[in-house]
C-alpha positions as CSV (number, residue, x, y, z in Angstrom):
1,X,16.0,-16.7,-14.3
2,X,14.4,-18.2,-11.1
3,X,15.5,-15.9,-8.1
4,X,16.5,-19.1,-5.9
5,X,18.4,-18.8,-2.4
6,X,15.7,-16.9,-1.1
7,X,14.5,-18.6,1.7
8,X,11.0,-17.9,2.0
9,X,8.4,-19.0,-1.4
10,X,6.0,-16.6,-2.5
11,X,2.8,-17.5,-0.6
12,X,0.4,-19.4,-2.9
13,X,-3.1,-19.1,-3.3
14,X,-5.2,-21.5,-1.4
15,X,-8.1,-23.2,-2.7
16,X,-11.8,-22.7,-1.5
17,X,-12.3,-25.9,1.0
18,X,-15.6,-27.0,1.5
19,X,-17.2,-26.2,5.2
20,X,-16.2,-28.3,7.2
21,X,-19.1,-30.7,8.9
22,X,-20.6,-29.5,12.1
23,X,-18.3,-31.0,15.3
24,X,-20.3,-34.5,16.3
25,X,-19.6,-36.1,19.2
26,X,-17.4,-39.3,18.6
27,X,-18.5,-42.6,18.7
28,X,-19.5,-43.7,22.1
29,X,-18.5,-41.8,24.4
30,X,-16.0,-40.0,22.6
31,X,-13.3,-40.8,25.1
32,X,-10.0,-41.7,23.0
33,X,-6.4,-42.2,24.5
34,X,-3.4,-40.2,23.1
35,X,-1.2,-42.5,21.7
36,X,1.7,-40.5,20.4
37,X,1.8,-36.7,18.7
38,X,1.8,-36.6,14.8
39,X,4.7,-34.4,13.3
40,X,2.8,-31.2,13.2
41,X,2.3,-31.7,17.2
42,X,-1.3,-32.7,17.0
43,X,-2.2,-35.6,19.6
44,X,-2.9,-39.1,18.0
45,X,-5.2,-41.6,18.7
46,X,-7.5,-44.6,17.0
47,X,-11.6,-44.9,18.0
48,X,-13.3,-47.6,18.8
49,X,-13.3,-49.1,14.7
50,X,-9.6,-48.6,14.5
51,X,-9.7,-45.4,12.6
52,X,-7.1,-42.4,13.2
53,X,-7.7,-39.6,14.8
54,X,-6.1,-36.3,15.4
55,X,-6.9,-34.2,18.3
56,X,-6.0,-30.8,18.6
57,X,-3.8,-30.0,21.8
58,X,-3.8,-33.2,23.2
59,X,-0.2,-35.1,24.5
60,X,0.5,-38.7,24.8
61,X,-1.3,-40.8,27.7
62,X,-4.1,-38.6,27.9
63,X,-7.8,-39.4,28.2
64,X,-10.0,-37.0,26.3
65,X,-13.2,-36.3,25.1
66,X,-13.4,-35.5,21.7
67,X,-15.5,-33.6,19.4
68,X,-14.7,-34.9,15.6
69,X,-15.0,-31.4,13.5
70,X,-13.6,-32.8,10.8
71,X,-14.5,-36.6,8.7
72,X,-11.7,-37.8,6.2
73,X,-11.4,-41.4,4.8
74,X,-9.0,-42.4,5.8
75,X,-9.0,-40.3,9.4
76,X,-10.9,-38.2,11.4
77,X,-9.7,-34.6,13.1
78,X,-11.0,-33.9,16.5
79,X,-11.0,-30.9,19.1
80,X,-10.8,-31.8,23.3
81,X,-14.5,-31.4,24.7
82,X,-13.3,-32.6,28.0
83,X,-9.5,-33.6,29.4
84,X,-9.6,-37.0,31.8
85,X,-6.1,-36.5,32.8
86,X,-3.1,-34.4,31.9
87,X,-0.1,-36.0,30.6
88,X,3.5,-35.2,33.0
89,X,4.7,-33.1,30.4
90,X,1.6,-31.0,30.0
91,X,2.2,-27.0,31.4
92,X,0.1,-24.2,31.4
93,X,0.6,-21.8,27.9
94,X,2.7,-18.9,29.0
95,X,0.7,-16.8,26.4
96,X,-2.5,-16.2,26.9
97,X,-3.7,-16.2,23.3
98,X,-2.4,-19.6,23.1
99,X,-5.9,-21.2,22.3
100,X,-7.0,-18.8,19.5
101,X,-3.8,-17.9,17.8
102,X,-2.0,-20.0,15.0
103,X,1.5,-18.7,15.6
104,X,2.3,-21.1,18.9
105,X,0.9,-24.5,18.4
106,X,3.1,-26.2,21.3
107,X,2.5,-23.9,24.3
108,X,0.6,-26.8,25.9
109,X,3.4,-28.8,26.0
110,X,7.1,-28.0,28.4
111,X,9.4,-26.8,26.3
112,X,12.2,-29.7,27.0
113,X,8.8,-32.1,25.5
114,X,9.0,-30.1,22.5
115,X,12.5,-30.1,21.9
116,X,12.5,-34.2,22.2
117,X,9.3,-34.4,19.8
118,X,11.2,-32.3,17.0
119,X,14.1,-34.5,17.4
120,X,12.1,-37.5,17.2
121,X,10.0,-36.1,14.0
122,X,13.8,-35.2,12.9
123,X,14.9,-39.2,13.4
124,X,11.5,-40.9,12.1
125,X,11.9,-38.7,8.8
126,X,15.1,-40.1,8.2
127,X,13.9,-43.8,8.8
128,X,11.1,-43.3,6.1
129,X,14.0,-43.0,3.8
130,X,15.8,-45.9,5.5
131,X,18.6,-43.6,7.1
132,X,19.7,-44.3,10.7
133,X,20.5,-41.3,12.3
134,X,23.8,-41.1,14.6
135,X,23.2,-42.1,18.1
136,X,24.0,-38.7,19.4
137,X,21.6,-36.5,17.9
138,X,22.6,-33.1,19.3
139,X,19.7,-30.3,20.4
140,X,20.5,-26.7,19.7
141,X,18.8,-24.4,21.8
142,X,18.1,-21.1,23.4
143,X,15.3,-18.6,25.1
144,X,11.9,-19.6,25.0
145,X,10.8,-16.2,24.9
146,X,11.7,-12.8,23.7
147,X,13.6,-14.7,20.8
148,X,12.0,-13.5,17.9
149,X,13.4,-10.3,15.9
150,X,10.9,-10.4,12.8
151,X,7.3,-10.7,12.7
152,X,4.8,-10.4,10.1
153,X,1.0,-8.9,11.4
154,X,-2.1,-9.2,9.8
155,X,-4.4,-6.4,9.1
156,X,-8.3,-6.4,8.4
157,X,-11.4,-4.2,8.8
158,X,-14.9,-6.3,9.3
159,X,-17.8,-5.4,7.8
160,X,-18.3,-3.3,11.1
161,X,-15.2,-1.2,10.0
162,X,-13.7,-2.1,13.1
163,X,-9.9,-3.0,12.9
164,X,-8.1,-6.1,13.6
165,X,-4.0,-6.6,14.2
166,X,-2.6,-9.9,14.7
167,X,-1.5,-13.6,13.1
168,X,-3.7,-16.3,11.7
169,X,-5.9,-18.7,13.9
170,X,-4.5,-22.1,12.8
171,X,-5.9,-23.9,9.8
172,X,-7.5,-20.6,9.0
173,X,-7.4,-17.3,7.4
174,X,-9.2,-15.3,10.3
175,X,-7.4,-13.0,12.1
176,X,-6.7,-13.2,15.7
177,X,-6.2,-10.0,17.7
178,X,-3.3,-9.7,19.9
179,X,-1.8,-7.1,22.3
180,X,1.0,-9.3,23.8
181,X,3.0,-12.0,22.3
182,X,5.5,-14.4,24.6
183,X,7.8,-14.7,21.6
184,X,8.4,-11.6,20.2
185,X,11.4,-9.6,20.9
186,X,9.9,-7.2,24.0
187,X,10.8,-3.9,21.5
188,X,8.4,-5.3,19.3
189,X,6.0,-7.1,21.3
190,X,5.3,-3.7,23.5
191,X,4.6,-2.0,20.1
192,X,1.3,-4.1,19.8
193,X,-1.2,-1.6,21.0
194,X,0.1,1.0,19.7
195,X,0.0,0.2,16.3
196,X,-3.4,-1.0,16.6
197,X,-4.3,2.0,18.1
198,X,-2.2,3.9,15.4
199,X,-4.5,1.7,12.6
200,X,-7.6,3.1,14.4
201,X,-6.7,6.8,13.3
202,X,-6.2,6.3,9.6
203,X,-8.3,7.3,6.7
204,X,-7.8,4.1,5.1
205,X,-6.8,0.9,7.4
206,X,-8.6,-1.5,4.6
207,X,-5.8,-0.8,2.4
208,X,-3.3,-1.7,4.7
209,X,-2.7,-5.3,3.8
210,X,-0.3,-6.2,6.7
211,X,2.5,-5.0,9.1
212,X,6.3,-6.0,9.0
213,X,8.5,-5.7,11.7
214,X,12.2,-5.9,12.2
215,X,14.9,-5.5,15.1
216,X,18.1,-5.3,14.0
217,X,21.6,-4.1,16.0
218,X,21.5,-1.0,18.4
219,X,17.7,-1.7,19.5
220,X,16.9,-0.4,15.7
221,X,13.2,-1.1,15.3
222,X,11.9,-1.4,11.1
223,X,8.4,-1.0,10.7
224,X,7.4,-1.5,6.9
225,X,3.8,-1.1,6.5
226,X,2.6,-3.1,2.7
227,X,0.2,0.1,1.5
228,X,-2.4,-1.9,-1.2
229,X,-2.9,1.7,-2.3
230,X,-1.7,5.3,-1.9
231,X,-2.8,7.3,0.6
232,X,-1.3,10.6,0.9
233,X,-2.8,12.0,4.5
234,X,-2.0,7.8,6.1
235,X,1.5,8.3,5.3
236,X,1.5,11.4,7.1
237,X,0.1,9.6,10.0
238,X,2.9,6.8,9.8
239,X,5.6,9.6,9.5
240,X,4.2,10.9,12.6
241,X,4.0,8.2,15.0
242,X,7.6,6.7,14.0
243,X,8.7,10.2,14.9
244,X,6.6,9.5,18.2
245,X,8.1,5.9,18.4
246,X,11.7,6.8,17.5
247,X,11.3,4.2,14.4
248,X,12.4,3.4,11.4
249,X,9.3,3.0,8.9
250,X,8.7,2.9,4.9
251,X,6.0,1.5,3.3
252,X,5.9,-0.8,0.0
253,X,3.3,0.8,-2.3
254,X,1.7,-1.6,-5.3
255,X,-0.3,-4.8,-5.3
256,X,1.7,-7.1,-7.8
257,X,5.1,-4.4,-8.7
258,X,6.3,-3.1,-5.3
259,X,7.9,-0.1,-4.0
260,X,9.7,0.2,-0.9
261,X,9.7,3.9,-0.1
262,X,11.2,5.7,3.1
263,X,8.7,7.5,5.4
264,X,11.5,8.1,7.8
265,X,15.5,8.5,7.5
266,X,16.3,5.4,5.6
267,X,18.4,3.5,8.2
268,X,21.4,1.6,8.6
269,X,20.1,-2.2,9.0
270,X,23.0,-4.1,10.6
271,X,23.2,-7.7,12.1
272,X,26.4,-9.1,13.5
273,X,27.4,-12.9,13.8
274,X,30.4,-13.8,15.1
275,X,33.5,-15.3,13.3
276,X,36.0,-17.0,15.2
277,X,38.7,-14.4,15.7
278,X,35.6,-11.2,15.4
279,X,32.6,-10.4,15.1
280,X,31.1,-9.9,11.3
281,X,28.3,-6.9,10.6
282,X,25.9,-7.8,7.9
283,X,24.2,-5.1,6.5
284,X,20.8,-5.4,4.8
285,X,17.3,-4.4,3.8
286,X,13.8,-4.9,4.1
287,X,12.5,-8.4,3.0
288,X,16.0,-9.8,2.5
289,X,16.2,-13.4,4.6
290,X,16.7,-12.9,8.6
291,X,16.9,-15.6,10.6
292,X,13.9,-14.9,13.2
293,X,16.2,-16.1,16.4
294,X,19.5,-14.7,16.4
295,X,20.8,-16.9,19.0
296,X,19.9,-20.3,17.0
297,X,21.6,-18.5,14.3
298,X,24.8,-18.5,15.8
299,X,24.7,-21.6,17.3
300,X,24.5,-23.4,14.4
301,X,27.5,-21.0,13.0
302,X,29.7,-22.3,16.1
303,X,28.1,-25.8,15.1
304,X,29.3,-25.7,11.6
305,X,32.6,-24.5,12.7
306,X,33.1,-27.3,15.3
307,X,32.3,-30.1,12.8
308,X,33.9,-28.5,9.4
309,X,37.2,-27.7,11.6
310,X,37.9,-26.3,8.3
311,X,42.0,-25.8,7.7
312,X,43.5,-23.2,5.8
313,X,43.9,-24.9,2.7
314,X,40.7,-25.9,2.7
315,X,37.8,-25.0,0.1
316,X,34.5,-24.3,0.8
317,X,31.5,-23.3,-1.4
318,X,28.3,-21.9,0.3
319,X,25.1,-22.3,-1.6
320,X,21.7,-20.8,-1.1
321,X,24.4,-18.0,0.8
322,X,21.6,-15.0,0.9
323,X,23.7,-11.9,2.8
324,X,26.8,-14.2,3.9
325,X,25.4,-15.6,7.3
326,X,27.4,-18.6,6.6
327,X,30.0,-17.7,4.7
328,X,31.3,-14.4,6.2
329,X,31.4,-15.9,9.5
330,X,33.6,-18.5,8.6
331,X,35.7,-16.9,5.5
332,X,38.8,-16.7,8.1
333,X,38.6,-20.5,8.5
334,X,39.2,-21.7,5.3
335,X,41.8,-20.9,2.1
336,X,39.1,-20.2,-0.4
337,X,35.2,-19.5,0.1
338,X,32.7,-19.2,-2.5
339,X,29.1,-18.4,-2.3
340,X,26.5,-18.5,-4.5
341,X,23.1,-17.1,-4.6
342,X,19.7,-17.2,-6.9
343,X,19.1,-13.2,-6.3
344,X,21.5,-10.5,-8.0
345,X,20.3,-7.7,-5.1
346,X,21.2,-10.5,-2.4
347,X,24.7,-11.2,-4.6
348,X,25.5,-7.3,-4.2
349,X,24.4,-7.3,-0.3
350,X,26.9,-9.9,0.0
351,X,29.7,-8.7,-1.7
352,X,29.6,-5.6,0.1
353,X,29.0,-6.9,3.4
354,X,32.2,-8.9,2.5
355,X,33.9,-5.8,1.3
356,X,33.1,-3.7,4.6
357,X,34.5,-6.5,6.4
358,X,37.8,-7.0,4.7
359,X,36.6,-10.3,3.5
360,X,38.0,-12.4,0.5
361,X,34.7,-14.3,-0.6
362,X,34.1,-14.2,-3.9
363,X,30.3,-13.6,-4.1
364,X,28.3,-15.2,-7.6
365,X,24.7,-15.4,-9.2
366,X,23.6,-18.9,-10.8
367,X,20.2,-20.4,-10.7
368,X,20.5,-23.1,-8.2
369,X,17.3,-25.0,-8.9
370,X,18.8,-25.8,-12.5
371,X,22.1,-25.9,-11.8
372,X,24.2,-26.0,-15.0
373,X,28.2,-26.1,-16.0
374,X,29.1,-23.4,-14.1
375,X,27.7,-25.0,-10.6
376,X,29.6,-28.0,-11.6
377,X,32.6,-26.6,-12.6
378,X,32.0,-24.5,-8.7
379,X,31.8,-28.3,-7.0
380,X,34.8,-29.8,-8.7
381,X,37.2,-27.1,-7.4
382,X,35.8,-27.3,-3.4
383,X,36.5,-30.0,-1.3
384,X,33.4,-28.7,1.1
385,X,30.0,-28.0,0.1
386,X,27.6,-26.2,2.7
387,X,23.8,-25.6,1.6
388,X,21.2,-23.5,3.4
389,X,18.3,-24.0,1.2
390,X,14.6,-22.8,1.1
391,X,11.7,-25.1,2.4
392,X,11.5,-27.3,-1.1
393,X,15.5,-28.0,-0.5
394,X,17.8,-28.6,-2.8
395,X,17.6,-31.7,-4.9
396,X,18.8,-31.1,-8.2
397,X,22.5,-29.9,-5.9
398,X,22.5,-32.9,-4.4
399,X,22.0,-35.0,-7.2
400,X,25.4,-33.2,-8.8
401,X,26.7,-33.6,-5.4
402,X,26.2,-37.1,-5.2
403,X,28.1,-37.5,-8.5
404,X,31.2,-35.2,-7.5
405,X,34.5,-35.3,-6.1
406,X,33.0,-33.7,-2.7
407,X,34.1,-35.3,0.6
408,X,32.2,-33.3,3.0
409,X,28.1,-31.8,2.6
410,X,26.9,-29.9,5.7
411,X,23.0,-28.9,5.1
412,X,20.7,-26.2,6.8
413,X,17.6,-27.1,6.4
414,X,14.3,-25.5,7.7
415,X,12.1,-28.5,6.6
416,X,13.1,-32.2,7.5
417,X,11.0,-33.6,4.9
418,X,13.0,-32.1,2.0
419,X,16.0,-32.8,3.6
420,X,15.2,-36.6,4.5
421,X,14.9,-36.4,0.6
422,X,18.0,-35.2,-0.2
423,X,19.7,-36.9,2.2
424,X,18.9,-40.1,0.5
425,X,20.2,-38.7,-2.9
426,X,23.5,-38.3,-1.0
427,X,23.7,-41.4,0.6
428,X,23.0,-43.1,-2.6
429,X,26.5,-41.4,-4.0
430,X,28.8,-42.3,-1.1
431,X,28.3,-40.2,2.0
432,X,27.1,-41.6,5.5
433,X,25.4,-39.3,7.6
434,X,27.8,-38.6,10.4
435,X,26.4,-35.5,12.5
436,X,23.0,-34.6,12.9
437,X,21.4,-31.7,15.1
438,X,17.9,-30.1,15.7
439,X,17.9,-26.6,16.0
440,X,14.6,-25.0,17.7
441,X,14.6,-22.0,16.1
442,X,11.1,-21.8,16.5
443,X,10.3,-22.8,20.3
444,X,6.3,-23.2,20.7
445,X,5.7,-23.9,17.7
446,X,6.3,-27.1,15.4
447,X,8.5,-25.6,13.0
448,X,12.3,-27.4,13.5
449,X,15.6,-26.7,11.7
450,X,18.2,-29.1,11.3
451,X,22.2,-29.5,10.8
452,X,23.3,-32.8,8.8
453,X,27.0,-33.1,8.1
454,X,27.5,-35.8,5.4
455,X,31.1,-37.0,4.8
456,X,33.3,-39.8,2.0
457,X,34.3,-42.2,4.8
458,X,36.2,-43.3,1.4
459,X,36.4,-42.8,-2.7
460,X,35.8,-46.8,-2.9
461,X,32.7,-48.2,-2.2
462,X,29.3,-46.7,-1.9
463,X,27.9,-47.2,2.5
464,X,25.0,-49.2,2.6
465,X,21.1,-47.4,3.8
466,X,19.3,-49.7,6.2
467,X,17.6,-52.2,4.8
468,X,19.9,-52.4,2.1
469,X,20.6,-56.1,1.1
470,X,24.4,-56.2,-0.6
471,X,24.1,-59.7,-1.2
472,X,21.8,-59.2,-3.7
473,X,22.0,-57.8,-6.9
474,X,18.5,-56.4,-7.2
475,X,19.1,-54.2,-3.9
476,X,21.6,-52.2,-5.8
477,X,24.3,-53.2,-3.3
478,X,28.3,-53.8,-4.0
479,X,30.5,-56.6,-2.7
């Protein structure tokens, strides 16, 4: 049975591309004016033959100088040779691997730019589907920096046997070296050098494949370093220096079957959110789903609880509910909350988180990608649905959703394109979208969240999408 409600897919393997041309100069002079910024924050502009062009790092209103590195039919992708003039919103990266590393994509631009630009890709997904958002779009926000409490670092020798720590230059699979990094939480960001200069001693550093680390309550700092194979005297040298580093560190042996064994004590892993009468500890493990900014996080809690106003006789049934982020927090809201995840481990976290809170949530397993009987039987006896799904979202829920007795739908999502999707499933069975919010989880980058609540405004009638013709029969429409 697939292990759905996880919220990160398996990485998949990427195909060989072909090398890409050698950068020419663009036609003319190669002096193009940024027109707008595509979804993925890349500027946008059209040569002198019409033809679209995306330029790396370039904002609306600039003039630039391009180098095309890339041809395409149908468009062209270009790098900045020279800048003619900065746009208002341009600012200088506050990280000064901004240019090399894949991990911040937006440093070029103010942060309050960014936050508008995800809330406009947010809106213009939505109109591809012919959904008006509402007028007030709200912005959920937070720190700039510091904010991020997990992190996953590559690790490679070169043919040199020298050895490189870092993330992925963008578009690429070669590693950038760091020793700073403006987003990570500072406990983990000042561990940078020293695990690069722990890397340096081992045996063995070409069969470490990569580096996982994790800050959890109480300053408690998770290394978990994935060990391709077993190296007896490395492992000693990790047990030393989280000794030396007062960390907690294990290591997951194995290429294809894993195993996650302690090099230290095996700690207490403990994140709290906050309900509205107390705060709720979360226990979990290594590789369950953590939301990266723990503020966001509970913003959108305090969100959902804001728009749900959920009474005690109320229902509610939490899909895709991984640990009970969602659920636990507000299980003293409502009369009855269910949740439901793909994973049997992640039902077990949940029900004892719930257990060591003094919850009543009753925790259950079911595929959600193939949701049979027993998810529809779960929707007919809630009045309130939330979902919190992974990136591909959750269209086969919505589609039983759609055809249900549901009056209210409030979705998570941490891609707007699957959710544009499924909102249009939704609409199609009755609900109007009547709250929407971005949430930057992710500031820097181009990575957005989103809140949608979706409500019945009646059982008669179905709500019209824009565009939608009722006077016509072929539209679909209903007098």
């Amino acid at each position: 049975m697939a292990m759905l409600g996880k919220r990160r897919t398996p990485a998949v393997r990427r195909e060989r591309q072909a090398p890409s041309p050698a950068p020419a100069v663009a036609a003319e002079a190669g002096t193009l004016v940024i027109e707008r910024l595509a979804h993925d924050g890349r500027g946008v502009a059209r040569d002198g033959e019409g033809k679209t062009v995306f330029v790396d790092a370039a904002l609306p209103g600039e003039r630039v100088e391009v180098a095309i590195h890339r041809q395409r039919k149908r468009y062209d992708e270009a790098h900045v040779r020279e800048r003619l003039s900065d746009a208002a919103t341009r600012v200088e990266p506050p990280c000064i691997h901004a240019t090399r590393c894949g991990g911040c994509d937006l440093q070029h631009l103010s942060v309050a730019g960014q936050r508008e630009h995800k809330r406009e890709v947010l809106i213009d997904l939505l109109g591809r589907q012919g959904i008006d958002a509402p007028e007030d779009v709200a912005i959920l926000q937070g720190d700039d920096a510091g904010y991020r409490r997990r992190a996953r670092l590559g690790v490679k020798c070169d043919a040199q046997g020298r050895v490189h720590l870092g993330f992925r230059a963008r578009g690429s699979e070669q590693l950038v070296d760091i020793d700073s990094c403006h987003v990570l939480a500072p406990a983990l960001a000042r561990l940078l050098p020293r695990l690069r200069a722990q890397l340096e001693t081992l045996e063995a550093p070409r069969h470490v494949g990569h580096l996982e680390l994790l800050l959890t309550d109480a300053e408690v700092v998770t290394l978990v370093i994935r060990q391709l194979r077993h190296v007896p005297e490395d492992e000693h040298r990790w047990r030393a220096f989280a000794e030396r580093e007062a960390l907690a560190c294990a290591v997951r042996r194995g290429r294809k079957a894993t195993e996650l064994v302690w090099l230290s004590d095996q700690p207490r892993l403990v994140t709290t959110v906050f309900g509205s009468r107390r705060p709720i500890s979360l226990a979990l493990a290594p590789g369950d789903f953590l939301q990266v900014n723990a503020h966001i996080n509970q913003r959108l809690i305090d969100t959902l609880r804001d728009w749900l106003a959920l009474a005690h006789d109320d229902s509610l049934l939490d899909l895709f509910a991984g640990i009970g982020n969602f659920s636990l927090a507000l299980a003293e809201d409502a009369a009855r909350i269910t949740a439901v995840e793909g994973s049997n481990a992640m039902v077990e976290r949940l029900r004892d988180n719930a257990r060591l809170n003094g919850l009543d949530v009753d925790a259950l397993q079911a595929d959600l990608s193939d949701p049979g009987e027993a998810v529809d039987t779960l929707i007919a006896e809630h009045d309130t649905v939330l979902l919190d799904p992974p990136r591909e979202g959750a269209s086969a829920i919505c589609r039983r959703l759609a055809e249900s007795g549901v009056m209210r739908v409030a979705y998570v999502s941490c891609d707007p394109a699957s959710l544009a999707r499924d909102a249009a499933l939704l609409l199609a069975g009755g609900f109007v979208l009547s709250r929407l919010a971005m949430a930057d989880m992710f500031p820097h980058t181009a990575h957005l969240e989103s809140l949608a609540l979706f409500e019945r405004p009646a059982r008669s009638g179905r709500p019209r999408r824009r565009n939608e013709d009722h006077d016509t029969p072929a539209s679909g429409g209903r007098h």
